[in-house]
N, C-alpha and C positions, 0 to 999 in steps of 0.2 A: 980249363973246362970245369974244373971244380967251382972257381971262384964264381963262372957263371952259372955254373946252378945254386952256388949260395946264393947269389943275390933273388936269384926266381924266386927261391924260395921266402926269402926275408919280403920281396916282394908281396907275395900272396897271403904272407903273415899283417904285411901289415893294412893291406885293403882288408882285410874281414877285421882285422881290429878297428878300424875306422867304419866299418857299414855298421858294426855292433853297436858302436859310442853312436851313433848318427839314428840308427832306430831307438836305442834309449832315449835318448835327449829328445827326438819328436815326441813318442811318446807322454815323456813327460811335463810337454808343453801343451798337451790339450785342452782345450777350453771350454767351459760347462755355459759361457756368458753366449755363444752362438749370436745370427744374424737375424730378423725380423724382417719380412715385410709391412709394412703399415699403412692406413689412410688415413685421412682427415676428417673428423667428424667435424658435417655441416648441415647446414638446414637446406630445405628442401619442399619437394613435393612431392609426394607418395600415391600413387591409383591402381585399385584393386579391380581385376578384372579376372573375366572368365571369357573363356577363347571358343572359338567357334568357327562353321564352316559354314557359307550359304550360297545362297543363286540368286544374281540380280534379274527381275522381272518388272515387267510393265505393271504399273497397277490397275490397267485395264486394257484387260489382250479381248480382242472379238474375233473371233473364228468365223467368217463369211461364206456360206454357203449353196446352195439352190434348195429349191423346192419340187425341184421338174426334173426330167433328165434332156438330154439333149445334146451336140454337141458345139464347144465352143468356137464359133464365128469371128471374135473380135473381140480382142484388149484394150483395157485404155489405160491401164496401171501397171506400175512393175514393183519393183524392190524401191525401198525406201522414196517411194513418193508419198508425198504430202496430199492428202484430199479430205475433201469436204462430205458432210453430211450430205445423202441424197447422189452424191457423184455417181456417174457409171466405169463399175471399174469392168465388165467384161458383157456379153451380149453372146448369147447361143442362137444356134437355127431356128428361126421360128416358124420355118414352114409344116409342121407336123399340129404346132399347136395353133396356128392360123388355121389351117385347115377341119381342124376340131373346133374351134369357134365360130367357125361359117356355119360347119351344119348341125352345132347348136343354135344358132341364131334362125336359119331356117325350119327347126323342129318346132323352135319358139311362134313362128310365122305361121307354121302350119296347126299346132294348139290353138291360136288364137283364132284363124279364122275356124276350127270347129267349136269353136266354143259361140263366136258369133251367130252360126249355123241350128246351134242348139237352144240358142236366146230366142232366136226366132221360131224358133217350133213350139218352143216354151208359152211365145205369146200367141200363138194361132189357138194351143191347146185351151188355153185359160177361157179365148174368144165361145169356143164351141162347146166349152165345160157352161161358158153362163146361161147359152142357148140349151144347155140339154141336150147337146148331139154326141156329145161321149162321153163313158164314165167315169167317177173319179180317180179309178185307177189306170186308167190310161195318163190325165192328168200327174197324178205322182210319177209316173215312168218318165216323163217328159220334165219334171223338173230334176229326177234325179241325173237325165241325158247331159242337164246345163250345169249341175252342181259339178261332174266329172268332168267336165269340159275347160269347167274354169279350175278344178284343182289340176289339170294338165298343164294349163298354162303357167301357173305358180312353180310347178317341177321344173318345164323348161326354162323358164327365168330364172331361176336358182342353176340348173346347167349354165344357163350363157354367164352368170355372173362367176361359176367357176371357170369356165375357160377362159374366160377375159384377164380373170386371174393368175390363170396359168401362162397364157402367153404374154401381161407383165411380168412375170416372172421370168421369163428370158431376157429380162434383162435385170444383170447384175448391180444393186447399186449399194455405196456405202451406207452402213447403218450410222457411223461417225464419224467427225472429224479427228484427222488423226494418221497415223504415218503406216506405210505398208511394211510390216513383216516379212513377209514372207506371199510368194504365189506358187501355188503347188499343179497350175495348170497352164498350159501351152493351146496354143489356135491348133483346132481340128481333135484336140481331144476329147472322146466321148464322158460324158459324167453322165451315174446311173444315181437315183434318186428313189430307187425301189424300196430299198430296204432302212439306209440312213442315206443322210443328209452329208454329202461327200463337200470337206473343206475347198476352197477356193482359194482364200486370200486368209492373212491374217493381220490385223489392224489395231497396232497400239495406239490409244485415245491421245497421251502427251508424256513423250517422253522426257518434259523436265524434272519429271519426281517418277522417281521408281521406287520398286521396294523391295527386299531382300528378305529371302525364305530363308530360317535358318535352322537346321536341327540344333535342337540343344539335349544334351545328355539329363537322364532323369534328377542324378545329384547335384547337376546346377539350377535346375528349373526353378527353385523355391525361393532363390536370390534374384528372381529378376521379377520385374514388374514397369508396366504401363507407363510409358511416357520415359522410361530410363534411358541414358545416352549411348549408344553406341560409335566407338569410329573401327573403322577397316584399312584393308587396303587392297587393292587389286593388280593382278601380274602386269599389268598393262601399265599399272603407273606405280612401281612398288616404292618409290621417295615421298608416295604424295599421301596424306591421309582424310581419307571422308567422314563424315557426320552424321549419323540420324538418330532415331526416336524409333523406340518402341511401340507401336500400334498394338498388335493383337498376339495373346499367347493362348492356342489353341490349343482344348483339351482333350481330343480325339489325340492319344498316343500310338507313336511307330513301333513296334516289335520287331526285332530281327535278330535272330538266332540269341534270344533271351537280352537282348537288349534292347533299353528301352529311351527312348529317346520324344522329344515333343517340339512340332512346328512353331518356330514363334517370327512375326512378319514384324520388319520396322520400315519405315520411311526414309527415303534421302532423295534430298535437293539435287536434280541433276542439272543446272539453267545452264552449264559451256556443253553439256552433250557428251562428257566425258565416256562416262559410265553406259555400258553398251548392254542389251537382255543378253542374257546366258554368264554374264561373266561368274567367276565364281572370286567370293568376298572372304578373307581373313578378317573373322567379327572380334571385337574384344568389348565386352560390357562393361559397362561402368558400373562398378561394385559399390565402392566407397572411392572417396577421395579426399585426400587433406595437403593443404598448403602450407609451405612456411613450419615443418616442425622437423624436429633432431632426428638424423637417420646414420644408418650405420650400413655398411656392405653387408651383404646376407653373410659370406665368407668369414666374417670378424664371429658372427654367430657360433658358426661350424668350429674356428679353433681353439685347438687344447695344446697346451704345452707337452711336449714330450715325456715330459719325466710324471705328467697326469694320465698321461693316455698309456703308459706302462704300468700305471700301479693301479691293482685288481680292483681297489675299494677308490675308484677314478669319483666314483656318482657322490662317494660319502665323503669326497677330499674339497669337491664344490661347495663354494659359500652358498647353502642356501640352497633352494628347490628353484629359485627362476633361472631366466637364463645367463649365464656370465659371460663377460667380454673381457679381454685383456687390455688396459692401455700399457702403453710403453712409458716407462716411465726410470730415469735413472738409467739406462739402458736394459730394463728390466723390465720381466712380464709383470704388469699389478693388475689384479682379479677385482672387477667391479659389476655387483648383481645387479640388473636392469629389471624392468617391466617391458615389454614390449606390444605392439600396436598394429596397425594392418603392418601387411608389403606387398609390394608388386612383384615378387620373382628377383630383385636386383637390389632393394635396398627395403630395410625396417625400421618402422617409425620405433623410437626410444621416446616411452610415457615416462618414465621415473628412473633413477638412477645417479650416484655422481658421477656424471661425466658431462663435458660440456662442447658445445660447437669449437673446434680447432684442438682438439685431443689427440693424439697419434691412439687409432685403435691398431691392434696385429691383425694382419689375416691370414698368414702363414708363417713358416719359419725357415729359415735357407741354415740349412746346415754349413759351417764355414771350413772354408775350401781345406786347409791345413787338416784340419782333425777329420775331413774326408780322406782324406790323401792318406794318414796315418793309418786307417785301418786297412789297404792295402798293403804296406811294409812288410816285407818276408823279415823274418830274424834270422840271419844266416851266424852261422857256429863253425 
């Protein structure tokens, strides 16, 4: 019994002698040279953009309406048909407004013959005025009988010429050629024409060019300008990307809740019909853009070596006020002060600097696995 709890014991003596000498010796094998990420400095193509949110629209929507009220009898258009200038796209009851054109047109009938009626009195009077057998004021009453007679008739012909107009007006026709939007009215529905002019139809002139509304925030507004490129993309086709041009940047600014924002409309080519009104467009402006020059991952920008980003006086340890990049070199960080140039979010163009296309720049640093592990080590005694 003795001998076996000597050995338990010699046992237990000799595993903590061994986790001792096994935490030393890790320990003492740690490594200050660690692991790198790195990429390849290459050339490139760099485009500076500013993002944005907008609505695709027709560049020419016409809202079709009446001028009458009345209700509608007959359609000849629906959703997304195609029609001509002059078409009839719907036709209301016209019996209210026939009816009012008849007995304007007889009001008209009946002014005329009193006026004829008064012509003739006119010239009997004149007859008897040269004879002497009535006075001259009879005469004036008698022409003033035929002046009133004929501005009666003038009223009524102005009547018939508005109900004539009124009852063309029951009938609905396009003002252009161009594709239906939208119909906001069904057969037998009343339209009242009292007060406004009640939508019917809505009718985009051509939808192979639309154009996109876009707000832009106040701090970008002052970078864009007339005729500059924009491409997008929309949920409908989010692999695909579209093209246009800057038209108009509108100076009437949006307010909302202290921000401040401005419409600015560009154009795009729609000839396959892709692009449908309402969709809403991811804009990106074209700021600047340059081909063909030396770039770096933004990341390479952002890092510092550990043993920089520990020590306090990190700003006064950097060569230099511009920006530093690290290349790999020897398996080691070497600090090279750059100029740098536009960027798009993803990579920066490098104006000045030594470094050269196929450089290893760092863009992080992997701490290496061993001397991680070592800081977990308990020291057991």
């Amino acid at each position: 019994m003795r001998t076996l709890s000597t050995r338990k014991i010699l046992f237990v003596i000799i595993a903590i002698t061994v986790a001792a000498v096994y935490w030393y010796s890790g320990g003492k094998k740690e490594s200050k040279t660690g692991q790198y990420k790195t990429r390849v400095v290459e050339r490139g193509d760099i485009v500076q953009t500013i993002s944005a949110n907008g609505t695709l629209t027709p560049v020419v929507l016409v809202n079709v309406g009446t001028q009458v009220s009345g209700t509608v009898a007959k359609l000849h258009a629906d959703y997304n048909d195609h029609v001509e200038i002059g078409q009839v796209l719907a036709e209301l009851d016209p019996a209210l407004l026939r009816a009012q054109l008849q007995q304007s047109k007889a009001n008209l009938f009946s002014a005329q013959t009193a006026a004829k009626i008064a012509d003739s009195k006119l010239k009997r009077q004149r007859l008897l005025k040269e004879k002497e057998f009535i006075s001259p004021e009879a005469l004036e009453i008698a022409e003033q009988e035929a002046e009133a007679a004929r501005a009666q008739v003038a009223i009524s012909k102005a009547q018939v010429d508005r109900d004539q107009a009124n009852f063309n007006y029951s009938v609905i026709r396009s003002p252009i050629s161009g594709v239906v939007i939208a119909r906001d009215v069904d057969i037998g529905q009343t339209v009242a024409a009292n007060f406004q002019t009640p939508t019917l139809f809505q009718i985009a002139k051509d939808l192979r060019q639309m154009q996109v509304n876009i707000s832009v925030a106040e701090a970008d507004i002052g970078q864009l300008h007339i005729d500059q490129l924009i491409n997008f993309t929309v949920d409908a086709f989010q692999q695909r990307k579209f093209v246009g041009k800057v038209k108009q940047i509108r100076l009437n600014p949006t307010i909302q809740e202290n921000v401040v924002t401005y419409n600015v409309v560009a154009m795009v080519d729609n000839d396959d019909g892709a692009l449908l009104p309402g969709m809403t467009a991811n804009i990106n402006f074209i700021v600047m853009q340059k081909n063909d020059v030396l770039r770096v991952p933004n990341a390479a920008l952002r890092y510092q070596p550990k043993d920089l980003e520990s020590n306090e006086g990190s700003k006064a340890a950097r060569p230099g006020n511009r920006p530093t990049l690290y290349l790999l070199a020897q398996d080691q960080a070497a600090p090279v002060s750059v100029t740098t140039g536009i960027s798009d979010g993803n990579f920066t163009e490098i104006i000045d600097g030594e470094i050269n296309a196929g450089d290893k720049v760092i863009i992080s640093e992997v701490v290496d696995k061993k001397e991680s592990e070592s800081k977990f080590k308990l020291r057991v005694f």
